[in-house]
DRENDO-1510 file (C-alpha; in Angstrom, 1 decimal, always signed):
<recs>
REC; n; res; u; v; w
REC; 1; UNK; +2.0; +3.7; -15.6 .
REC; 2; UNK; +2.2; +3.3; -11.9 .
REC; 3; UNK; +4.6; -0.1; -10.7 .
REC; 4; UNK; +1.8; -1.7; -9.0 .
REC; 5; UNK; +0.6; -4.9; -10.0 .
REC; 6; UNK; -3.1; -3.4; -9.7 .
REC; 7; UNK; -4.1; +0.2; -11.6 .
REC; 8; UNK; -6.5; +1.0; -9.2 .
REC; 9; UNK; -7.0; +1.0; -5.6 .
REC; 10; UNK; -7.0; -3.1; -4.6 .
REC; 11; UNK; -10.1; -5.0; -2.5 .
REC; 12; UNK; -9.7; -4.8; +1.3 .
REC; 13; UNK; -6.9; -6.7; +2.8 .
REC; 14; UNK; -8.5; -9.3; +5.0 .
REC; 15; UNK; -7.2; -11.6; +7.1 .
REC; 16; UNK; -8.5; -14.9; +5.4 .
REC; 17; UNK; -9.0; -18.5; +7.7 .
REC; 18; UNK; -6.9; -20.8; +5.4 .
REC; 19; UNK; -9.5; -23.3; +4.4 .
REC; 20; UNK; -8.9; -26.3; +3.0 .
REC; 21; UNK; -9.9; -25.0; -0.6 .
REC; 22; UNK; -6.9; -23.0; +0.2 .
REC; 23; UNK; -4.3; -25.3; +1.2 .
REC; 24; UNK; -5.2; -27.2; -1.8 .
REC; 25; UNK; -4.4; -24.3; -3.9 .
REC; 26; UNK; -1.3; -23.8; -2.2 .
REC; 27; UNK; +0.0; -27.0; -2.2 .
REC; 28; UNK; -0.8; -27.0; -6.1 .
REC; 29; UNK; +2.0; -24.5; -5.8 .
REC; 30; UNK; +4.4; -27.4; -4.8 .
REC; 31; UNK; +7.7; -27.4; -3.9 .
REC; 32; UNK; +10.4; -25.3; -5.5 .
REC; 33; UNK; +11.0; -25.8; -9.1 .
REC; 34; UNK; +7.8; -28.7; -9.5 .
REC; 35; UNK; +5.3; -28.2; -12.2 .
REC; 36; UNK; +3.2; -26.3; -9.4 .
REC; 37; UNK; +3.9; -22.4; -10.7 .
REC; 38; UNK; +7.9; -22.8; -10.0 .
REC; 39; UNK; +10.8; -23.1; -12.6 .
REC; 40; UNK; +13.2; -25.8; -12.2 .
REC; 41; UNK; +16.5; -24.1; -11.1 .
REC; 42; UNK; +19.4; -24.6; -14.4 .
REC; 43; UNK; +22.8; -23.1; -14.6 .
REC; 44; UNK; +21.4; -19.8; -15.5 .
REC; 45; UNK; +20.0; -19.6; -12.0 .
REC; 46; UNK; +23.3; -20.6; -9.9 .
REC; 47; UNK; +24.1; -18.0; -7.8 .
REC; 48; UNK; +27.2; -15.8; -8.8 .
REC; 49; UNK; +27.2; -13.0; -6.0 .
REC; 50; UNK; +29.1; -15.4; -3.4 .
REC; 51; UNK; +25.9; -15.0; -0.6 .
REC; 52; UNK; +25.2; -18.5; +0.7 .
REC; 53; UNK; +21.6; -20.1; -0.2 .
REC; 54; UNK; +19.3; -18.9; +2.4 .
REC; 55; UNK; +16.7; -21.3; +2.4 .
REC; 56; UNK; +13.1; -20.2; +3.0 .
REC; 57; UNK; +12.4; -20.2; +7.1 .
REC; 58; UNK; +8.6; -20.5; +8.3 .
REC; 59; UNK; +7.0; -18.4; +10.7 .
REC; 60; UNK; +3.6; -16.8; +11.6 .
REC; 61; UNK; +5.1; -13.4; +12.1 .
REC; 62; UNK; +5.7; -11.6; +8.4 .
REC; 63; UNK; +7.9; -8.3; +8.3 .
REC; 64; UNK; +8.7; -6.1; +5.5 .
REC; 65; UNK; +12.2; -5.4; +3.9 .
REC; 66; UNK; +13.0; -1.9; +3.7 .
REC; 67; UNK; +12.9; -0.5; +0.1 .
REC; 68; UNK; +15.9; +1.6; +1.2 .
REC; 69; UNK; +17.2; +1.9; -3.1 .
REC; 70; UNK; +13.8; +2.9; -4.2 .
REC; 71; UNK; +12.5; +0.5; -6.3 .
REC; 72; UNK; +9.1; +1.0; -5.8 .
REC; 73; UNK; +6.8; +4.2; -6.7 .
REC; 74; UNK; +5.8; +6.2; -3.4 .
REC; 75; UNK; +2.3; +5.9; -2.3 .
REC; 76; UNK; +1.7; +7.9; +0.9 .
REC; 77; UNK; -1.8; +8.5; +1.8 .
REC; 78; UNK; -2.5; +12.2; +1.2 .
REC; 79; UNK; -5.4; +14.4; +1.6 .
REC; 80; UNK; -6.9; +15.2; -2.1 .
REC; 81; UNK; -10.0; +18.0; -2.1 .
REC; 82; UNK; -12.3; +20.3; -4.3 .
REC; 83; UNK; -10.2; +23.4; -5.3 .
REC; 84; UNK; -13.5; +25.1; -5.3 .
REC; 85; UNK; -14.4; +24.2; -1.4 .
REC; 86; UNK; -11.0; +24.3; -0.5 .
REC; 87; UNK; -10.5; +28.1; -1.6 .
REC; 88; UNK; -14.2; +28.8; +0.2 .
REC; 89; UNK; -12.7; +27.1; +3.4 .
REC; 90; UNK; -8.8; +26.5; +3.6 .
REC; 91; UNK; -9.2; +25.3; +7.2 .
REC; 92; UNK; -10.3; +22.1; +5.9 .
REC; 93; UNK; -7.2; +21.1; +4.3 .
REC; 94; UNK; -5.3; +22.7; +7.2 .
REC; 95; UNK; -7.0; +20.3; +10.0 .
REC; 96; UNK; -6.8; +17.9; +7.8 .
REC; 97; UNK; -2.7; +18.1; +7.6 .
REC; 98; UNK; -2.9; +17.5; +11.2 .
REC; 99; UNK; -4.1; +13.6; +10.2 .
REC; 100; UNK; -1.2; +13.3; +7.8 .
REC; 101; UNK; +1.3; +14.5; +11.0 .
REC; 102; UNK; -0.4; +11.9; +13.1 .
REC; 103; UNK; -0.4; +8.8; +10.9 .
REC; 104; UNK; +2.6; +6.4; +9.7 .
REC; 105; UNK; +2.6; +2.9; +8.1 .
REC; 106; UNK; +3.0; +1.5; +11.9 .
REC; 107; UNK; +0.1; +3.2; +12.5 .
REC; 108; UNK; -1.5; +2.5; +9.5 .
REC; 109; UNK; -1.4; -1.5; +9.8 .
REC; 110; UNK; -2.6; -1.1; +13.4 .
REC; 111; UNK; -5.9; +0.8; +12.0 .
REC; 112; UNK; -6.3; -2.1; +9.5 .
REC; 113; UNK; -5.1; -5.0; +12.1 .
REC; 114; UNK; -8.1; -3.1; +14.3 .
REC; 115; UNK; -10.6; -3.9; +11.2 .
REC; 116; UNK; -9.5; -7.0; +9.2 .
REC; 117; UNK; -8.2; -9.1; +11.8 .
REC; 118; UNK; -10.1; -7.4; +15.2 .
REC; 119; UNK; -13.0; -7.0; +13.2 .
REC; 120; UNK; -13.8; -3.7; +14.7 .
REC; 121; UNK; -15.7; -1.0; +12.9 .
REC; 122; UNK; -14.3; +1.6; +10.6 .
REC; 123; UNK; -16.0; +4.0; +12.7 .
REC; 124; UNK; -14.7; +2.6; +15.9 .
REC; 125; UNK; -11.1; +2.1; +14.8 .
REC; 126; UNK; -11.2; +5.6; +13.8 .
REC; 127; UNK; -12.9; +7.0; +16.7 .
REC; 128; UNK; -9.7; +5.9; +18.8 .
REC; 129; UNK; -7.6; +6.9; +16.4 .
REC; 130; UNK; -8.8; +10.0; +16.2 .
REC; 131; UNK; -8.9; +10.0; +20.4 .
REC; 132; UNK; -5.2; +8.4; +21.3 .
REC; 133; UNK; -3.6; +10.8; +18.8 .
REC; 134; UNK; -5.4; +14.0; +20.4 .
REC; 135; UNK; -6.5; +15.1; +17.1 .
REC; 136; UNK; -10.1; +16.8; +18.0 .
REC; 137; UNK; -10.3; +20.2; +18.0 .
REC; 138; UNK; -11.6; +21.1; +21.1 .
REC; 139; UNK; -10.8; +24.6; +20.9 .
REC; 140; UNK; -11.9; +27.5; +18.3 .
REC; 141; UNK; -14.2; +25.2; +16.8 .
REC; 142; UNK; -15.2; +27.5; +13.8 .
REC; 143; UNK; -16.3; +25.2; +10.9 .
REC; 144; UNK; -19.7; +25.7; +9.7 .
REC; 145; UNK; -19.7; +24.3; +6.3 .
REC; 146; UNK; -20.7; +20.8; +5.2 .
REC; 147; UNK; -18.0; +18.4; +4.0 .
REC; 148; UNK; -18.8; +15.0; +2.4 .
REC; 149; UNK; -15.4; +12.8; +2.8 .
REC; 150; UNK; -15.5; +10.3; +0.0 .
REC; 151; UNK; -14.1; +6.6; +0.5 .
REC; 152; UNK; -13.0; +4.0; -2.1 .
REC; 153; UNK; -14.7; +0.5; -1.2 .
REC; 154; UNK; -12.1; -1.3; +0.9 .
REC; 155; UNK; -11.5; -1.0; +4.4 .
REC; 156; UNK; -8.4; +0.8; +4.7 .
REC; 157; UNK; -10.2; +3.7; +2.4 .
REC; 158; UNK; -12.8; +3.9; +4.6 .
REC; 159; UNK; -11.2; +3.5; +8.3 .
REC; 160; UNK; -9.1; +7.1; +6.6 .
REC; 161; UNK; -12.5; +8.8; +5.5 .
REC; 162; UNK; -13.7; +7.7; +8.7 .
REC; 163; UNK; -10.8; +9.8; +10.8 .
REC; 164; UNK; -11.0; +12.9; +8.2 .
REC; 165; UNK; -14.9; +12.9; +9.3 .
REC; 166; UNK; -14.0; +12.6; +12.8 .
REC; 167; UNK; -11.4; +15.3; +13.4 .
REC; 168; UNK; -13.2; +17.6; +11.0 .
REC; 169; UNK; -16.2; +17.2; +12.8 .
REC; 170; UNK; -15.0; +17.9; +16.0 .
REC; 171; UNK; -13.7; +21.4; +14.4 .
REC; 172; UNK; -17.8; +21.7; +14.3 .
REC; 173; UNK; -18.2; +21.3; +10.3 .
REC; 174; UNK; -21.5; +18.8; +9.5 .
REC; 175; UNK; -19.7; +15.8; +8.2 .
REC; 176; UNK; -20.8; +12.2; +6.3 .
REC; 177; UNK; -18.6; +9.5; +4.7 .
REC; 178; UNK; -19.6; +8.6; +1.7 .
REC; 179; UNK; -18.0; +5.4; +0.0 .
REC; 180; UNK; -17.8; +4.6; -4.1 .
REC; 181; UNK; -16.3; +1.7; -5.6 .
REC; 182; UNK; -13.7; +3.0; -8.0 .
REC; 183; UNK; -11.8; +5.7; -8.9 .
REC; 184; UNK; -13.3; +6.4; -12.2 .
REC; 185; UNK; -16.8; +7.2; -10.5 .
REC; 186; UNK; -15.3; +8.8; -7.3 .
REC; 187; UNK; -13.1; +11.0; -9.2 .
REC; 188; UNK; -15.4; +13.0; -11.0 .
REC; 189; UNK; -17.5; +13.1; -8.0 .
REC; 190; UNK; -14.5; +15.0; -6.2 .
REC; 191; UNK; -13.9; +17.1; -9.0 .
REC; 192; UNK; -17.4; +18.3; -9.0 .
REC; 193; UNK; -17.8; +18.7; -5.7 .
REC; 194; UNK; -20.2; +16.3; -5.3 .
REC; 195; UNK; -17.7; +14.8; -2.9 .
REC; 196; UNK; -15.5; +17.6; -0.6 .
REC; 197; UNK; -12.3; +15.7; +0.4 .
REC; 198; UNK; -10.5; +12.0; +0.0 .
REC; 199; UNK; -8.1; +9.8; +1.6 .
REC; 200; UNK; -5.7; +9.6; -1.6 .
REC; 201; UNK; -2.5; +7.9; -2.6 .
REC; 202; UNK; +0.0; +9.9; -3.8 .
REC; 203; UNK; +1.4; +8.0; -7.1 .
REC; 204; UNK; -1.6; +5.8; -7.8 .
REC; 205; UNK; -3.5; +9.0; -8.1 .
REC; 206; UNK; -0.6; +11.0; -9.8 .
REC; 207; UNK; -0.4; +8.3; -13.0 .
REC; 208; UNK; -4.1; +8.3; -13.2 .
REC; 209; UNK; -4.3; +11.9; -13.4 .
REC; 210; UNK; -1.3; +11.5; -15.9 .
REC; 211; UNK; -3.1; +9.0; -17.9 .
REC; 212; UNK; -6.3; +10.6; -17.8 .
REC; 213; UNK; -4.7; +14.5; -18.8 .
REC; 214; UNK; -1.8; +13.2; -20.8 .
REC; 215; UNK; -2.9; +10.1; -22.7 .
REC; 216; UNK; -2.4; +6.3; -21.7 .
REC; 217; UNK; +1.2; +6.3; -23.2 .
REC; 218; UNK; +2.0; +8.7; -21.6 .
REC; 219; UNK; +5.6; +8.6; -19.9 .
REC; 220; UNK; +5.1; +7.7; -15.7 .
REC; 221; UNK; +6.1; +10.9; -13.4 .
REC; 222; UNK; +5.8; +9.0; -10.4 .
REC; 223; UNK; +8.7; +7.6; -8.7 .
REC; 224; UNK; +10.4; +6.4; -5.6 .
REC; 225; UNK; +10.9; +10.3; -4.8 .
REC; 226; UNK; +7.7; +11.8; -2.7 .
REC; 227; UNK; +8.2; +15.2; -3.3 .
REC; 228; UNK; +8.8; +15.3; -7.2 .
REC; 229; UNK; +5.8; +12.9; -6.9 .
REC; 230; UNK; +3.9; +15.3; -5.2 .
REC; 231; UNK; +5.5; +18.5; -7.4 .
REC; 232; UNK; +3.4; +16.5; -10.3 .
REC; 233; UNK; +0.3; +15.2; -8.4 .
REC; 234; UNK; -0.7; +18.9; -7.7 .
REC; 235; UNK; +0.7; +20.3; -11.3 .
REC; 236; UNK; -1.5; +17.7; -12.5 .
REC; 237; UNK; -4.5; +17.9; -9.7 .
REC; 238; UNK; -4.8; +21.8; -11.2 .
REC; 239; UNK; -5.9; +21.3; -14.5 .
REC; 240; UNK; -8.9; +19.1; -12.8 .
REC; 241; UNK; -9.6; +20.9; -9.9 .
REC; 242; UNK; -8.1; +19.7; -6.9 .
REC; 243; UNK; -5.8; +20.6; -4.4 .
REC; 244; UNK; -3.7; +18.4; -1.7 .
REC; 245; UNK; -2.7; +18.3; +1.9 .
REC; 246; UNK; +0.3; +17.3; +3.0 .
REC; 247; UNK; +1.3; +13.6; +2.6 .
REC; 248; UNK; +2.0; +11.4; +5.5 .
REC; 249; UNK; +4.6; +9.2; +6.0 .
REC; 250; UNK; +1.9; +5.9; +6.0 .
REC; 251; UNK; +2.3; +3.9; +2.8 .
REC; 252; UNK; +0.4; +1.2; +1.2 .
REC; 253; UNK; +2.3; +0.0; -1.4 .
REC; 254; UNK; +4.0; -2.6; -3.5 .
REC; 255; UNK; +6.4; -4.5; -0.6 .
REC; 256; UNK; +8.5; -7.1; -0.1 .
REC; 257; UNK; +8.3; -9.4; +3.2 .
REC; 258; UNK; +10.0; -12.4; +4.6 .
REC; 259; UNK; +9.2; -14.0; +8.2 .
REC; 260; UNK; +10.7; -12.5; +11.3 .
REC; 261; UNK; +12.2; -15.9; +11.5 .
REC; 262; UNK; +14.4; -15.5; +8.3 .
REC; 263; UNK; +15.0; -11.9; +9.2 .
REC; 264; UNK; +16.8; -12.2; +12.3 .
REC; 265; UNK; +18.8; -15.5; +11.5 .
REC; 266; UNK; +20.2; -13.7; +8.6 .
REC; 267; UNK; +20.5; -10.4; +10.3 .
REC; 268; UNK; +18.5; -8.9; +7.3 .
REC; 269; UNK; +16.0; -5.6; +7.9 .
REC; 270; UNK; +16.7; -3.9; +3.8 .
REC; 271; UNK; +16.4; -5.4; +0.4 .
REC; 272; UNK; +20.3; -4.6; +0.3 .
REC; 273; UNK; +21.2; -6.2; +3.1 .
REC; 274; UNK; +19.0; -9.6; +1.8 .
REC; 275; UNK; +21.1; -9.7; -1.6 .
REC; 276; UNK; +24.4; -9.4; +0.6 .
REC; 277; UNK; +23.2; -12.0; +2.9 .
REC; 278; UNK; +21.7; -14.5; +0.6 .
REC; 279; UNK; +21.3; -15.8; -3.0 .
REC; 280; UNK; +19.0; -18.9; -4.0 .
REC; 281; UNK; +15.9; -17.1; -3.0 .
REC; 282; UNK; +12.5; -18.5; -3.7 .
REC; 283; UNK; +9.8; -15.5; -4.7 .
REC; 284; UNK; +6.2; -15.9; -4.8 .
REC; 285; UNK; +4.1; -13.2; -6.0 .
REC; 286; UNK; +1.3; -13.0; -8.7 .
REC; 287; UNK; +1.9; -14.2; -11.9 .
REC; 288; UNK; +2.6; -10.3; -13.2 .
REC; 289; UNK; +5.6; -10.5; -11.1 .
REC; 290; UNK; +8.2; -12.2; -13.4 .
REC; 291; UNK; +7.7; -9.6; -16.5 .
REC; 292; UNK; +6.9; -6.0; -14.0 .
REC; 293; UNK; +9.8; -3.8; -13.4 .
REC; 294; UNK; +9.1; -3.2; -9.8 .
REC; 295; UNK; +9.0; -7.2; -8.9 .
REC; 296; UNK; +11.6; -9.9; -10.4 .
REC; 297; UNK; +12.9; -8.0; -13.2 .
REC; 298; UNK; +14.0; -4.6; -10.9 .
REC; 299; UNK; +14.8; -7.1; -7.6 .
REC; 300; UNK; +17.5; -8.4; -9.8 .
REC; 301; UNK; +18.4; -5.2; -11.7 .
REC; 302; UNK; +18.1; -2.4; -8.6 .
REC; 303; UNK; +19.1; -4.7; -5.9 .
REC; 304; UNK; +21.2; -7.6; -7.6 .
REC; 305; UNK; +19.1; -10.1; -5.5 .
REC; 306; UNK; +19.3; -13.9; -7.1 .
REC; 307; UNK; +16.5; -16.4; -7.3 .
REC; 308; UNK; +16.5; -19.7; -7.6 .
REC; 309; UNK; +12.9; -20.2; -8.4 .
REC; 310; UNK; +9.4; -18.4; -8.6 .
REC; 311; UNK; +6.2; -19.6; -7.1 .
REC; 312; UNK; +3.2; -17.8; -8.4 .
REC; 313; UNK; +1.0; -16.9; -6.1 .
REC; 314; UNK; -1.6; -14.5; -5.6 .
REC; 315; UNK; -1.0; -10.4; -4.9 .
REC; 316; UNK; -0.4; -9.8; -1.7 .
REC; 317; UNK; -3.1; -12.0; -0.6 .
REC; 318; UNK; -3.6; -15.2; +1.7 .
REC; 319; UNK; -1.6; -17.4; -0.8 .
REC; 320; UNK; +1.4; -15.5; -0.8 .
REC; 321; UNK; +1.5; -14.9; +3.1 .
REC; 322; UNK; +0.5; -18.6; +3.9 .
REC; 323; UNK; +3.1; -19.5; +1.7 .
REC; 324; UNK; +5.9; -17.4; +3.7 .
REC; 325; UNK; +4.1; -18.6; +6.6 .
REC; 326; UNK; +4.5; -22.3; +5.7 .
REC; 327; UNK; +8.1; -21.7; +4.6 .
REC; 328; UNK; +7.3; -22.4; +0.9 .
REC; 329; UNK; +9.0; -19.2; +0.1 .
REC; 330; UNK; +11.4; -16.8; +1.2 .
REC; 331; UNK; +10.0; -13.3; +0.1 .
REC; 332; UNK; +6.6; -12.7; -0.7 .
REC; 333; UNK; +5.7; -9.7; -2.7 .
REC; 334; UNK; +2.6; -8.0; -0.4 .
REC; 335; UNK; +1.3; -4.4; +0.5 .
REC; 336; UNK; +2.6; -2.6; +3.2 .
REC; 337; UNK; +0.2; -1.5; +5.3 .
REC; 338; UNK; -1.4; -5.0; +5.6 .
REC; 339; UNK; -3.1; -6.0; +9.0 .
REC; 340; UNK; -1.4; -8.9; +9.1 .
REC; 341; UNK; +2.2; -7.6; +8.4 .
REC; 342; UNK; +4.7; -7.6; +12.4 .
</recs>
């Protein structure tokens, strides 16, 4: 089963105006260790590594702690396509590798901050995405074929189906975007052909495949390591017809974040270098958090971090970054490509 909180693609990542239906909800939270959603610190919780208690520091600007020991499972974006097509065509994989060179998580949380928080288009976003990166193929413009890119129903899906349109267009192949809600219609729909190409994510995709081929007990082959990730995404891909690009470097996955504030009083930019800095953290996360390998329980375990209470929250959503914001909290599970992130 993939580490995320969520087993298929999440909503889109909006910036959300805090309204006061919010702010109630938040402060229902209440302080550390109130009846709000926090637990009332004991012996158990006193911290043992020597780190001071690093109280939680507020800020608007949120960054994310590098994952540098691998907790959680990769999630690259990647290009996933009919075999079928693809062995018609290869050049369509092949210009599509070109996006994957071009884009990073930086990158990545700039196309969303362009449509969550700028409110531009998906279209638009792409479009100068597609233009500041010099990714149209002006030249030797050969393809003839029609290609329907696919897109999940959130933003980020779309804003990548958008670019994969753009640049293969530009190579002179007839393109449209075509967005589904979930991956249990869109899937079939790819496999088919129905659908040529899709923005994918490496081990979301790889433990649904897994699931779907191998049963849903099946043990998780996903991991923190891309390419034995990827080894098993496209063992896995070929027994439903589908092939892959390569995998960027942008990520949207399971994070951790603290405010820039906290960072750079306690000098902290990994998850390692937070558990040698500080004990008596507060988390907030969803309420999934305290029992999920990848969030409390694997903190603790692969990092030796130590909390002195747990706020529950929401999933990456306004709660949990209001709540760094307001400096309810001092980390804040959320995802890492978010439009909001520093």
């Amino acid at each position: 089963m993939s580490p995320r909180l969520t087993t298929s693609r999440r909503a889109p990542l909006r910036t959300v105006a805090v309204s006061a239906a919010l702010l109630v909800a938040l402060a229902a939270c209440g302080d550390p260790g109130s009846s709000g959603g926090g637990t009332t610190p004991d012996a158990d919780d006193a911290p043992t590594s020597g780190a001071p208690v690093c109280d939680p520091i507020a800020g608007d600007t949120l960054v994310v702690l590098d994952d540098d020991q691998n907790l959680q499972t990769v999630d690259n974006i990647i290009p996933a396509a009919n075999a079928a097509a693809v062995a018609d065509d290869p050049a369509v994989i092949e210009i599509l590798d070109s996006v994957s060179a071009a884009l990073d998580t930086d990158k990545l949380i700039a196309l969303n901050r362009a449509v969550d928080v700028d409110r531009q288009t998906s279209a638009q976003a792409a479009a100068q995405f597609v233009e500041d990166e010099g990714l149209a193929v002006a030249d030797d413009a050969t393809g003839s074929s029609t290609v329907v890119v696919g897109a999940a129903n959130f933003s980020e899906s779309v804003t990548l189906a958008e670019i994969y349109a753009a640049v293969l267009a530009s190579a002179g192949y007839d393109t449209s975007v075509q967005t589904i809600d979930a991956r249990e219609t869109y899937l079939p729909a790819l496999e088919d052909g129905q659908i040529t190409v899709f923005p994918e994510y490496v081990g979301t995709l790889t433990e649904f495949l897994n699931k779907s081929v191998n049963g849903e007990d099946a043990e998780a082959v996903a991991s923190g390591d891309l390419d034995a990730t990827v080894a098993a995404l496209t063992e896995l891909g070929e027994e439903r017809g589908l092939v892959f690009g390569e995998a960027s470097a942008a990520q949207d996955q399971n994070a951790f974040a603290v405010t820039q504030a906290f960072a750079d009083e306690h000098g902290v930019t990994t998850l390692t270098e937070l558990a040698e800095a500080c004990s008596g953290l507060v988390l907030g996360a969803g309420p999934e958090c305290v029992e999920r390998p990848f969030c409390r329980p694997g903190l603790e375990e692969t990092y030796g971090l130590e909390f002195a209470d747990f706020v529950a929250l929401d999933v990456g959503g306004p709660l949990t970054k209001t709540a760094l914001q307001q400096g309810e909290i001092s980390l804040g599970l959320v995802f890492s490509s978010d439009g909001q992130l520093g």
